[in-house]
N, C-alpha and C positions, 0 to 999 in steps of 0.2 A: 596474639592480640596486637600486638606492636606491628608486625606485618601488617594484621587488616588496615591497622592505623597507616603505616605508611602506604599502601594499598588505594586509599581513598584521596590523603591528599592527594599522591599523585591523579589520581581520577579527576580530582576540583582542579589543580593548578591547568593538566591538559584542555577540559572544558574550558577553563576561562582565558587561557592563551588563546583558543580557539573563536571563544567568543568576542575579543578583545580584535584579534584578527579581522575576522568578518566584520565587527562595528568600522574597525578603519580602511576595508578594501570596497565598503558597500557605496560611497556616494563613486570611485571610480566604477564599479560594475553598472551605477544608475546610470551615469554619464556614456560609458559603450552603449546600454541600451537604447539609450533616450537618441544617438547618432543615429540607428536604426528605425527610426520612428515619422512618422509626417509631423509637419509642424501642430496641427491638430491633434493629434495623438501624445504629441511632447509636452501638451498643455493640459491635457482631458482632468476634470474632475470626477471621478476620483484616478489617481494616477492606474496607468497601463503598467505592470508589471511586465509579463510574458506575453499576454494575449495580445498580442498588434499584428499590422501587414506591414513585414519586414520589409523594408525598401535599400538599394545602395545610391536612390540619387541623391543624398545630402552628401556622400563623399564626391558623388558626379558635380556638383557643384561648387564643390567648396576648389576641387581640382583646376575645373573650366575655370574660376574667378582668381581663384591668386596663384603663384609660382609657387608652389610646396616645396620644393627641393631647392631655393635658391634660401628659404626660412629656415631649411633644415642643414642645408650648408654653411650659412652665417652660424648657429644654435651650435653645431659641432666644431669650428675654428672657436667660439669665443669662450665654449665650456672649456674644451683642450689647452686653448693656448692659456688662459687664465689661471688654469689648471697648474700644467706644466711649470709654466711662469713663478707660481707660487712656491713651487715644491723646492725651485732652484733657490730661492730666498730661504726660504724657510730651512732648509737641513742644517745650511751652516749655523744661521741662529740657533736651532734647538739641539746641535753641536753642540756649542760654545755655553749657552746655559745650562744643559745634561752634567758635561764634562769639566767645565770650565767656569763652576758658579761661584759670583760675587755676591758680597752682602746685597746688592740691590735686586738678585736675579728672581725674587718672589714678588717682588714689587713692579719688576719690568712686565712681567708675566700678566700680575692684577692690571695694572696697565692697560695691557692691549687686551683684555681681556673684556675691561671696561670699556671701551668703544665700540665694542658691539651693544651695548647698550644705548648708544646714543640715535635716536630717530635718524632715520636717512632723508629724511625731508631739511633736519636742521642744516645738513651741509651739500642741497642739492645746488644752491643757488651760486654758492661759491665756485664748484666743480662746473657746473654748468658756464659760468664765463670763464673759466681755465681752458676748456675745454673750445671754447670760441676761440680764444689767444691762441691755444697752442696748433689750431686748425686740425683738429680732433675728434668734432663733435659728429656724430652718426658716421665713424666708423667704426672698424671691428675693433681695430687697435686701441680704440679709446676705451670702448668697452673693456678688452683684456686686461687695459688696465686699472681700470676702477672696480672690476669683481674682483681682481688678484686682489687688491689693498681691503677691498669691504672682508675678501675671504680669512687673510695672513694671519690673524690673532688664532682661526680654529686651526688651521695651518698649523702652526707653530707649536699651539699647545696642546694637538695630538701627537706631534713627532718627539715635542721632550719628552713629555708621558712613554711615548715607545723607548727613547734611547734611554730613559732611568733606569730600564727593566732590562737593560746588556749593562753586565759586569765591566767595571771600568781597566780592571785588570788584564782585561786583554786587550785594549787600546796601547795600556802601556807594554804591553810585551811585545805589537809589531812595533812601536817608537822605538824600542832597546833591539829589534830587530832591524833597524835605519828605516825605515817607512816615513815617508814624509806626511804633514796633514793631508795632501792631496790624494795621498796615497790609503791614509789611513781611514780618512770617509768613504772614499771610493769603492776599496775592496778588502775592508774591515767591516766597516760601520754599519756600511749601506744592505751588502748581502745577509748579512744578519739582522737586520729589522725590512728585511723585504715586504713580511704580512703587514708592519704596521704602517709601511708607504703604500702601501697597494691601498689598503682600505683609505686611508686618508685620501689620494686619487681620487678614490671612488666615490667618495663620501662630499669631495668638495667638487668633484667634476656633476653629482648633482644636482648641489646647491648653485653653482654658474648657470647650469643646465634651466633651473625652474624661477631664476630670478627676473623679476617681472619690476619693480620701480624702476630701478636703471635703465635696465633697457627698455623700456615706456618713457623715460623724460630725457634720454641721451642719446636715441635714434630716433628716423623719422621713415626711412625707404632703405637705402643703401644698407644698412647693415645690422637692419632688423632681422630678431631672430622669431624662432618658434613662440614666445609669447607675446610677441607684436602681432603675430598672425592669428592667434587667438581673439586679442580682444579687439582685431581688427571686424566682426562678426556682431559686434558690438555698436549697432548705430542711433543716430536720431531719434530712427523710426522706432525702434523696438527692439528687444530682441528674438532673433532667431533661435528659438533653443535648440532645437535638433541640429542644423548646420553647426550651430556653435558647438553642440555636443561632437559630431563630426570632426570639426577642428581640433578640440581639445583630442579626444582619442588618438588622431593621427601626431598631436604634438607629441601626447607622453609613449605614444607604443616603444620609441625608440630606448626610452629610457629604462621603463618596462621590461623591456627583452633583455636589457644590460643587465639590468639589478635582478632579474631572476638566473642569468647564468653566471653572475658573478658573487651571489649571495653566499654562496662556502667563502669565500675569498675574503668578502668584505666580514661576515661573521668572526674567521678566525684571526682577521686582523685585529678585530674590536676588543677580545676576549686576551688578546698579545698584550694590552698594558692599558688602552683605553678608558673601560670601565673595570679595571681586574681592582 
């Protein structure tokens, strides 16, 4: 009895994974379709599922009309570098808080934790004439660096989360072993929470990857990324759905092909101390 029992949840929880699944992969599979479609067809009442005449000239167009690869070059320096950027900030911090915590370190934490709460609208205007001053504004660099700082709070408070979950007792054994701190993050710390910087990488090279305010109100040409190119699809007249569809597909395939060969990775980083 207790078998069938377990027998069946497991039956309901797979179904509803599954179901749960397909609800959140269904407006991307809409979107590949609707790329494939004439712009008549991307609009038809009632919608076109499968039945259409599949076409590739909405990529032939979107190709011929803007640089794809310079959207997709800018997209990958400012996920990366912001990325990167971050990780070097953040270890030592979420060091020194792990290892090293003071009566305030729950409080530094809620902190930055609470500014991701704050609207990005509230502090565009400010960043925006910083960004004039410091002669920053629509490049990549400035970008890097305002996703690094919008990013640094999940940053930080995924890597303490990992480093709570390594025993502090072996930090102090290479210390007694002469290890310097440089030595001791480097190749103590670091090789031992590999899964939970990997995933964090992953997870925040993302987020840079599909962020769309900033880079919409702090580029303009120069070093616009793949979602400049997007809503660049987006005009006066109307919209394009299918080309737009188009656009969108070729922005996320990239990421798409990342996160599906890296999903063991990111998985068993997340289950390392994240949400354990």
């Amino acid at each position: 009895m207790a078998r069938a029992v377990t027998q069946q949840r497991k039956i309901i929880n797979t179904a509803a994974a599954w179901g749960i699944g397909l609800l959140i992969f269904f407006p991307i599979l809409w979107t590949i379709l609707t790329s494939f479609k004439t712009e008549a067809q991307a609009i038809a009442d009632p919608p076109i599922f499968l039945a259409f005449d599949w076409t590739l000239e909405n990529y032939a167009v979107v190709m011929e009309r803007s640089n794809y690869m310079r959207f997709l070059w800018n997209s990958v320096i400012i996920a990366g570098g912001s990325t990167l950027l971050g990780i070097l900030v953040a270890v030592p911090a979420a060091w020194s808080m792990a290892f090293v915590p003071s009566k305030r370190t729950k409080d530094i934490l809620l902190w930055m934790l609470s500014t991701k709460m704050l609207p990005a609208v509230g502090v565009l205007y400010p960043i925006y004439l910083i960004f004039i001053k410091l002669g920053i504004l629509d490049t990549r660099t400035g970008l890097v660096i305002v996703l690094m700082l919008m990013n640094l709070p999940i940053i930080v408070w995924m890597l303490y989360t990992y480093f709570r979950e390594i025993p502090g007792e072996i930090l102090e054994a290479a210390r007694m072993d002469g290890a310097t701190l440089k030595e001791e993050i480097l190749y103590v710390l670091t090789p031992m929470a590999v899964p939970g910087i990997a995933s964090t990488l992953l997870l925040n090279f993302i987020l840079a990857w599909n962020e769309a305010f900033w880079t919409l109100n702090l580029t303009a040409v120069n070093a616009a990324p793949l979602t400049a190119f997007i809503a660049s699809y987006s005009s006066p007249e109307g919209l394009f759905f299918a080309k737009l569809s188009a656009a969108s597909t070729m922005a996320i395939a990239p990421i798409l092909i990342l996160g599906w060969f890296s999903q063991k990775q990111l998985v068993s980083g997340l289950t390392f101390g994240a949400v354990k």
